[in-house]
C-alpha positions as a Python dict, from the first residue, in 0.01 Angstrom:
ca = {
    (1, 'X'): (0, 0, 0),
    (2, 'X'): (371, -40, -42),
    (3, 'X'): (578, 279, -4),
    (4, 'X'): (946, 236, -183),
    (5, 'X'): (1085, 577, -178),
    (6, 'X'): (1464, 409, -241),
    (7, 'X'): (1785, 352, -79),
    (8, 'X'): (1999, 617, 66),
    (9, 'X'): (2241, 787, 317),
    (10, 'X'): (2144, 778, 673),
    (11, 'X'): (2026, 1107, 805),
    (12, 'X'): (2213, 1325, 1037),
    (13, 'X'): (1951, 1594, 1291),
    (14, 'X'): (2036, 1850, 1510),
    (15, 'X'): (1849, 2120, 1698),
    (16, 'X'): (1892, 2475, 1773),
    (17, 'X'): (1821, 2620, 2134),
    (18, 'X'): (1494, 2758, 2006),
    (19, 'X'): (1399, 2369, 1908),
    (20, 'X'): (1378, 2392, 1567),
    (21, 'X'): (1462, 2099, 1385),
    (22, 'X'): (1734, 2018, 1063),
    (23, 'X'): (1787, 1709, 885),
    (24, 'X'): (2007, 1642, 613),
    (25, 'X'): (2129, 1327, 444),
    (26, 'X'): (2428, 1546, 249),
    (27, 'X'): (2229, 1598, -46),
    (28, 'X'): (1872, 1769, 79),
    (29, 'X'): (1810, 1960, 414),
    (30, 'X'): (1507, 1983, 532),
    (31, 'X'): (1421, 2210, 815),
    (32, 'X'): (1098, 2217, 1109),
    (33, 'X'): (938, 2489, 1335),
    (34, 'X'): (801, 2297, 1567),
    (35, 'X'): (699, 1897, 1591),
    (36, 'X'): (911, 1652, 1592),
    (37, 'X'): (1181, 1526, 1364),
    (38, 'X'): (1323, 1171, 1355),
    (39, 'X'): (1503, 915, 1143),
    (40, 'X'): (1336, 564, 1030),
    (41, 'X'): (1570, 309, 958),
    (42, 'X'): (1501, -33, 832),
    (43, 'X'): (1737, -340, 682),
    (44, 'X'): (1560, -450, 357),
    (45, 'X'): (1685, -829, 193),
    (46, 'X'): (1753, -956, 527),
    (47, 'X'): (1959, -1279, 464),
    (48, 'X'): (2033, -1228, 82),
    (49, 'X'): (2282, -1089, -75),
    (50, 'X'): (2085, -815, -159),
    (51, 'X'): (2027, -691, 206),
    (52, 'X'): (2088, -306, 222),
    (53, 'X'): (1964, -51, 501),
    (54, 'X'): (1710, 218, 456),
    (55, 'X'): (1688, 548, 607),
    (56, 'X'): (1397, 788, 595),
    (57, 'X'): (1370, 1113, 790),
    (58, 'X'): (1052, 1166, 948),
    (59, 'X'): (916, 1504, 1000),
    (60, 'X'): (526, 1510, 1205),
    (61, 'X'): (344, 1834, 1235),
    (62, 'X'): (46, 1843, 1387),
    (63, 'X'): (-60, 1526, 1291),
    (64, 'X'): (109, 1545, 947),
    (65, 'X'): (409, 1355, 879),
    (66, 'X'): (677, 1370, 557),
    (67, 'X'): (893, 1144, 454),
    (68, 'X'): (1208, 1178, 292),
    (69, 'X'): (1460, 998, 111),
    (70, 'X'): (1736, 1103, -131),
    (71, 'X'): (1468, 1333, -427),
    (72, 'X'): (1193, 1174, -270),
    (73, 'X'): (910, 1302, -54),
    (74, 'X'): (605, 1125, 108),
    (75, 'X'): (320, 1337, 288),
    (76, 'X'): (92, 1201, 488),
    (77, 'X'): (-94, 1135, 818),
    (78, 'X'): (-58, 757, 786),
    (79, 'X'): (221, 622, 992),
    (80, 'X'): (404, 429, 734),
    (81, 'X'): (764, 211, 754),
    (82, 'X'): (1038, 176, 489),
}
């Protein structure tokens, strides 16, 4: 299964002293208590005019992970790419 949640802004994260987790592209912020948090990047069009980068955050919760991008929001415990 393709997953084309659409281009965006890259994400920027940062963590508190307790650990918790924020990410925000400018737009959305999305906060977690615990797990991890990290950005998935990808270049799409490689070699065409057309080529444009992708960034999804990544948030994984015991197993669970949700992916975002711009209004868009994937959950799931598959480990998918953009």
């Amino acid at each position: 299964m393709k997953y084309d949640i659409g281009m965006n802004k890259v994400h920027e994260i940062t963590t508190d002293a307790e650990g918790n987790h924020v990410g925000t592209d400018g737009d959305i912020t999305v906060s977690l208590v615990g797990g991890r948090m990290f950005k998935r990047r990808a270049i799409k069009g490689v070699g065409t005019e057309d080529s444009h980068e992708v960034c999804w955050l990544v948030c994984e919760l015991d197993g669970v992970r949700v992916y975002q991008s711009g209004r868009n929001v994937i959950v799931s415990r598959a480990d998918i790419n953009p």
